[in-house]
C-alpha positions as CSV (number, residue, x, y, z in Angstrom):
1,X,0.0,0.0,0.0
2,X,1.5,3.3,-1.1
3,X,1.8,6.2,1.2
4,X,-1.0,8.3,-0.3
5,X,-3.1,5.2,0.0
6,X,-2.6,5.2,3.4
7,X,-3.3,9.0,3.9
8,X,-6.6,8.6,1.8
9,X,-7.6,5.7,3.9
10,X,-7.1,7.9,7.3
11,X,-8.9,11.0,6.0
12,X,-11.9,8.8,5.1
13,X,-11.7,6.9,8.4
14,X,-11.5,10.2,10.4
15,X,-14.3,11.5,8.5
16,X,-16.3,8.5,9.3
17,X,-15.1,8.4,12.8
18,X,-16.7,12.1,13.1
19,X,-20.2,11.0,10.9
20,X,-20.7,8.4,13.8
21,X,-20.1,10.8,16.9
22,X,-22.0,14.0,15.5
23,X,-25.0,10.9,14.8
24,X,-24.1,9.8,18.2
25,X,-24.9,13.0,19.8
26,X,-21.4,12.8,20.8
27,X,-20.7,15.9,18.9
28,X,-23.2,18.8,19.1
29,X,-20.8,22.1,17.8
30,X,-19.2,22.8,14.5
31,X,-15.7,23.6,16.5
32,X,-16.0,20.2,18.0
33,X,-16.5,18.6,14.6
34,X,-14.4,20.5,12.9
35,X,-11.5,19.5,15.2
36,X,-12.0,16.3,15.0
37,X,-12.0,16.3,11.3
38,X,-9.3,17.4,11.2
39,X,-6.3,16.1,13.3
40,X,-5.3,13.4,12.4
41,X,-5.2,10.6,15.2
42,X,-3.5,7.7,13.7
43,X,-0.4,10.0,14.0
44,X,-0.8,9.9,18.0
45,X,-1.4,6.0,17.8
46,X,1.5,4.2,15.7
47,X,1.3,1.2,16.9
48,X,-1.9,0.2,15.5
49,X,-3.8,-0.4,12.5
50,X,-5.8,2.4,11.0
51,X,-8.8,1.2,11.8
52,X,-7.7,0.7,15.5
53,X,-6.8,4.2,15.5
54,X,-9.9,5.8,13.9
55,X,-12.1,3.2,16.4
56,X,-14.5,4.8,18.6
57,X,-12.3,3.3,21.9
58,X,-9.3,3.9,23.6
59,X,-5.7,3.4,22.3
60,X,-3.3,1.9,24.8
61,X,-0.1,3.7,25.6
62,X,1.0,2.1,28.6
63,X,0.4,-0.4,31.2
64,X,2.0,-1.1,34.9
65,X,3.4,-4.2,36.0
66,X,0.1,-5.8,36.8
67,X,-1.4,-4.9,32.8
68,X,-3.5,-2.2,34.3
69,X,-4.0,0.9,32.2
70,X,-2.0,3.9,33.2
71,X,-1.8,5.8,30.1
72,X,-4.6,5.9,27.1
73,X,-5.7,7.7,24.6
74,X,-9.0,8.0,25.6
75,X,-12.3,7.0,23.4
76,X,-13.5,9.9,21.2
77,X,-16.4,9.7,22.7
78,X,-15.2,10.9,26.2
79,X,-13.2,13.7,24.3
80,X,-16.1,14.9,22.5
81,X,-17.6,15.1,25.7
82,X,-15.2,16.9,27.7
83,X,-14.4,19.3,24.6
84,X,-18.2,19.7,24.5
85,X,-18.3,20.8,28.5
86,X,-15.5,23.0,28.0
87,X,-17.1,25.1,25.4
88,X,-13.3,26.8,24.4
89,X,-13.4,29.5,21.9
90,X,-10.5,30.9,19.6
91,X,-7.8,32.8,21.6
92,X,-8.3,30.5,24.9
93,X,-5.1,29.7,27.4
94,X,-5.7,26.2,28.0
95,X,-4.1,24.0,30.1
96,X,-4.8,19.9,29.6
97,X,-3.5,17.6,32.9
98,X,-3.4,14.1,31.7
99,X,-0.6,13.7,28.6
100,X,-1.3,11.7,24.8
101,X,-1.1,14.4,22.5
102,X,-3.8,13.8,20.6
103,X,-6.7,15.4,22.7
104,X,-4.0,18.4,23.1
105,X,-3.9,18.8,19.0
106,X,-7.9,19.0,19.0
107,X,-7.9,21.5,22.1
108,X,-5.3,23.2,19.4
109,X,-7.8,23.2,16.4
110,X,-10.2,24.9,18.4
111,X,-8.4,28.0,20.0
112,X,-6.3,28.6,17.6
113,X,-3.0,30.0,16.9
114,X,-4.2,33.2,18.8
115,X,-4.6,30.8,21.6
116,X,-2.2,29.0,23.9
117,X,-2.2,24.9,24.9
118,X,-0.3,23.5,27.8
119,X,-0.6,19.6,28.3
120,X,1.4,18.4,31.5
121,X,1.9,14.6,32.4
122,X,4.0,12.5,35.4
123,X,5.6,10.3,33.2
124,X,8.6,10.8,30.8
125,X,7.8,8.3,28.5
126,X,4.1,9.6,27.8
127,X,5.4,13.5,27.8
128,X,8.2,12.2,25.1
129,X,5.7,10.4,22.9
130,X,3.4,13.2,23.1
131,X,6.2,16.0,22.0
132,X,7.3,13.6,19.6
133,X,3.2,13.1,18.1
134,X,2.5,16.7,18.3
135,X,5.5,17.6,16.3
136,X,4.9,15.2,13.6
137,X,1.1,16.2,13.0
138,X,2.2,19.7,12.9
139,X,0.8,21.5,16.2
140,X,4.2,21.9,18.0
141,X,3.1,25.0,19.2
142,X,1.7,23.3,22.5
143,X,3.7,23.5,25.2
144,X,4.4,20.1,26.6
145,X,5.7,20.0,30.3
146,X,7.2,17.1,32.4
147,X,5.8,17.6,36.0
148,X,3.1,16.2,38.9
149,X,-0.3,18.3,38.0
150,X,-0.7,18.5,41.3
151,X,0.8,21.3,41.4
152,X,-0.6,22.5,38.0
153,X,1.9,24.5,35.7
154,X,2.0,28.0,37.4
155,X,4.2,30.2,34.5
156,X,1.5,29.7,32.0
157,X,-1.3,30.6,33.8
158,X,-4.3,32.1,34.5
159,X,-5.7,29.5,32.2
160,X,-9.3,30.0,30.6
161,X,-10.1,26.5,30.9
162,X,-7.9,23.2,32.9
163,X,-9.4,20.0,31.3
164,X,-8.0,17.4,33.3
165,X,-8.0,13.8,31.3
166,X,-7.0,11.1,34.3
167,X,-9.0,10.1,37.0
168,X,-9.4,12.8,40.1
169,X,-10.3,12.2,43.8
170,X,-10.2,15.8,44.5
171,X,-9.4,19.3,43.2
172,X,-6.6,20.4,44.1
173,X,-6.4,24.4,45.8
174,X,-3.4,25.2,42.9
175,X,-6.0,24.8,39.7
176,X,-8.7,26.7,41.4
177,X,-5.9,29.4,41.6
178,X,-4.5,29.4,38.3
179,X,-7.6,29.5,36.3
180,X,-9.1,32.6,35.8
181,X,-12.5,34.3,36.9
182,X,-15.2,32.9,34.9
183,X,-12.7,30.6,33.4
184,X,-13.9,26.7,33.8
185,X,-12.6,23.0,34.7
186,X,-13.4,20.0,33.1
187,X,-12.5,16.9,35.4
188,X,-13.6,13.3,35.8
189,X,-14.1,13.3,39.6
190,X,-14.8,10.1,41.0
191,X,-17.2,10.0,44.0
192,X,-18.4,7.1,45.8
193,X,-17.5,4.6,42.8
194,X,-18.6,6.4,40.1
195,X,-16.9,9.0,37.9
196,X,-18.2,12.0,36.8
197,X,-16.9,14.2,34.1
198,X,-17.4,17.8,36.2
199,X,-17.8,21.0,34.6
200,X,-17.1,23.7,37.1
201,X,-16.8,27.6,36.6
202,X,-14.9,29.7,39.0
203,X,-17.2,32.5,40.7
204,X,-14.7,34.0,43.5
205,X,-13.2,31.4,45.8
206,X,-15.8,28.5,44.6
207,X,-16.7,26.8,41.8
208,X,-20.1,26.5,40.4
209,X,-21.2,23.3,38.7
210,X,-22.5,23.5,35.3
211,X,-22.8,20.0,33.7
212,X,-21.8,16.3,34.7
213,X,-21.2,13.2,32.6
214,X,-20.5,9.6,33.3
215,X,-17.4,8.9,32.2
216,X,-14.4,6.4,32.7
217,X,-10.3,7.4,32.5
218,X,-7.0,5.7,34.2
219,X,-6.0,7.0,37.6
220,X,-4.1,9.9,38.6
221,X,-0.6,9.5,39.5
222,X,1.4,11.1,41.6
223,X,0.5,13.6,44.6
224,X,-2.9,13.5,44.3
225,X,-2.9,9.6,44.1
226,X,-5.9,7.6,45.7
227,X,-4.9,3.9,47.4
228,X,-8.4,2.1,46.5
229,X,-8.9,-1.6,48.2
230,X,-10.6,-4.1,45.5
231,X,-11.6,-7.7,47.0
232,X,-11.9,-10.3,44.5
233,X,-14.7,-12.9,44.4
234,X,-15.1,-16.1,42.3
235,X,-11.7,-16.2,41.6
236,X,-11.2,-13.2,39.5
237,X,-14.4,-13.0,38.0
238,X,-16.2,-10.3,40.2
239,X,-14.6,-7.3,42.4
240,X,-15.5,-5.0,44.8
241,X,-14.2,-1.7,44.6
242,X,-13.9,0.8,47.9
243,X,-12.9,4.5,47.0
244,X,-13.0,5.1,50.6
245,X,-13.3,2.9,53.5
246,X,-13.3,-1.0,53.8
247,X,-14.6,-4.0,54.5
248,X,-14.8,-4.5,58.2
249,X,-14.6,-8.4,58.0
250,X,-14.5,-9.7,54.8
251,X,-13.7,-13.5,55.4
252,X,-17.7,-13.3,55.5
253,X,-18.1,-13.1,51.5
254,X,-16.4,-16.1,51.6
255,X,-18.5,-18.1,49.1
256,X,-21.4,-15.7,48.7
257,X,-21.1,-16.1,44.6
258,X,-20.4,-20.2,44.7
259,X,-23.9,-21.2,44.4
260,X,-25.7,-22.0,42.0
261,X,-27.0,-18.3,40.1
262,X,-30.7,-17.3,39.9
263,X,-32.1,-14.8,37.3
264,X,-35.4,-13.4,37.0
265,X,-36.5,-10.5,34.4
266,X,-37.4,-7.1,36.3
267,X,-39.4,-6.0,33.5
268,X,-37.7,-2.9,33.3
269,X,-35.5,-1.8,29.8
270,X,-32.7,0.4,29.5
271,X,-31.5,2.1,26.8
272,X,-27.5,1.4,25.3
273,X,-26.8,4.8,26.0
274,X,-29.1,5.6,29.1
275,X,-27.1,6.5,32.2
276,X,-26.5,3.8,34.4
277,X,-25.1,5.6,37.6
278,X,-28.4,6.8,38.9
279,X,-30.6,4.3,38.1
280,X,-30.0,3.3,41.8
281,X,-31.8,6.4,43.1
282,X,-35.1,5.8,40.8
């Protein structure tokens, strides 16, 4: 297959990738859609096929010792989402916590070259890949910076929006202060087992809540790290996840899946795309 092959096969796969998520609802502004036509993502993903890359799921970049996910690129999906609660106009100082490059190129399309993109990450090899991506699809003008976003990355800011792309337990008191009045965070915070994609405006010293998502991303690293305790039952075909707290004797769910399983039909129907988290609280 030649080389323009190839680059006609990605253009019409990241056309079609965008077709599905506008249909999806995924997608509901032109900027959002016009990013996403536009940068091209098999670029930030080399180790896969194209149609891997222009897949409507998330690209693995690296995994810890155990094969757990530390480092994705995440589903378009989720980024149209987040990009979506952002709302970020032309001319926007934008700072990204969470490292891949290719979200960072889309945040990119949308402000502009009158705007400014800062993308932070923990780890070395994720920054390097990302510097290495962003160069080679053309949108070196983001600043990449090796550091714990703990912290945040205080010489570029105020920033007009933070959109934070790992996992969260908390906010930390340094973004509150380096975004600006009015200016808004996008973060997956994960309360009581299930993770919400926040968007949060800063009036004063708080921050005002404007729309939440489900949503799924790796864990933070780092500072603002979060031990979780997960208890596995029949063998490792069921957990149980504690964000806080644990079980006080667990010896006692010894056994409690090894019977024999009973179903019965509720009667009740839920739509692929429904959200699941509060169905608890109907």
């Amino acid at each position: 297959m030649t080389d323009n092959t190839d680059q006609a096969s990605a253009a019409e796969l990241r056309q079609e990738l965008a077709d599905g998520l506008v249909s999806g609802g995924h997608i509901t502004s032109p900027e959002v859609e016009a990013a996403f036509r536009a940068v091209p993502r098999h670029l930030f993903a080399p180790g896969v096929s194209l149609e891997e890359a222009y897949a409507d799921d998330i690209v693995a970049v690296k995994r810890d010792e155990h094969g757990v996910y530390i480092s994705t690129i995440s589903a378009p999906n989720i980024q149209a989402l987040q990009l979506e609660q952002a709302e970020l106009t032309p001319g926007m100082r934008v700072l990204e916590i969470g490292s891949g490059g290719y979200n960072a190129a889309l945040i990119a399309e949308i402000v502009g070259p009158g705007g400014e993109v800062t993308t932070v990450d923990i780890d070395p090899d994720v920054i390097d890949r990302a510097a290495m991506f962003l160069e080679t699809a053309g949108y070196s003008r983001v600043r990449v910076v090796l550091a714990d976003a703990e912290g945040g990355v205080p010489e570029s800011a105020p920033y007009d929006r933070i959109l934070v792309t790992v996992g969260a337990w908390d906010i930390p008191p340094a973004w509150i202060d380096q975004l600006a009045e009015g200016g808004r965070i996008v973060v997956p915070l994960r309360v009581k087992g299930v993770t919400r994609s926040l968007a949060l405006e800063r009036e004063g010293d708080h921050l005002v809540s404007r729309s939440q998502r489900v949503c799924g991303f790796v864990k933070m690293q780092g500072a603002g790290a979060h031990d979780e305790h997960l208890w596995l039952l029949r063998g490792t075909q069921v957990a149980l996840r504690f964000d806080d707290g644990n079980l006080a004797e667990p010896h006692k769910l010894n056994g409690v899946l090894a019977g024999t399983p009973a179903a019965a039909w509720s009667g009740v129907t839920v739509e692929r795309t429904e959200p699941f988290a509060n169905l608890p609280c109907g």
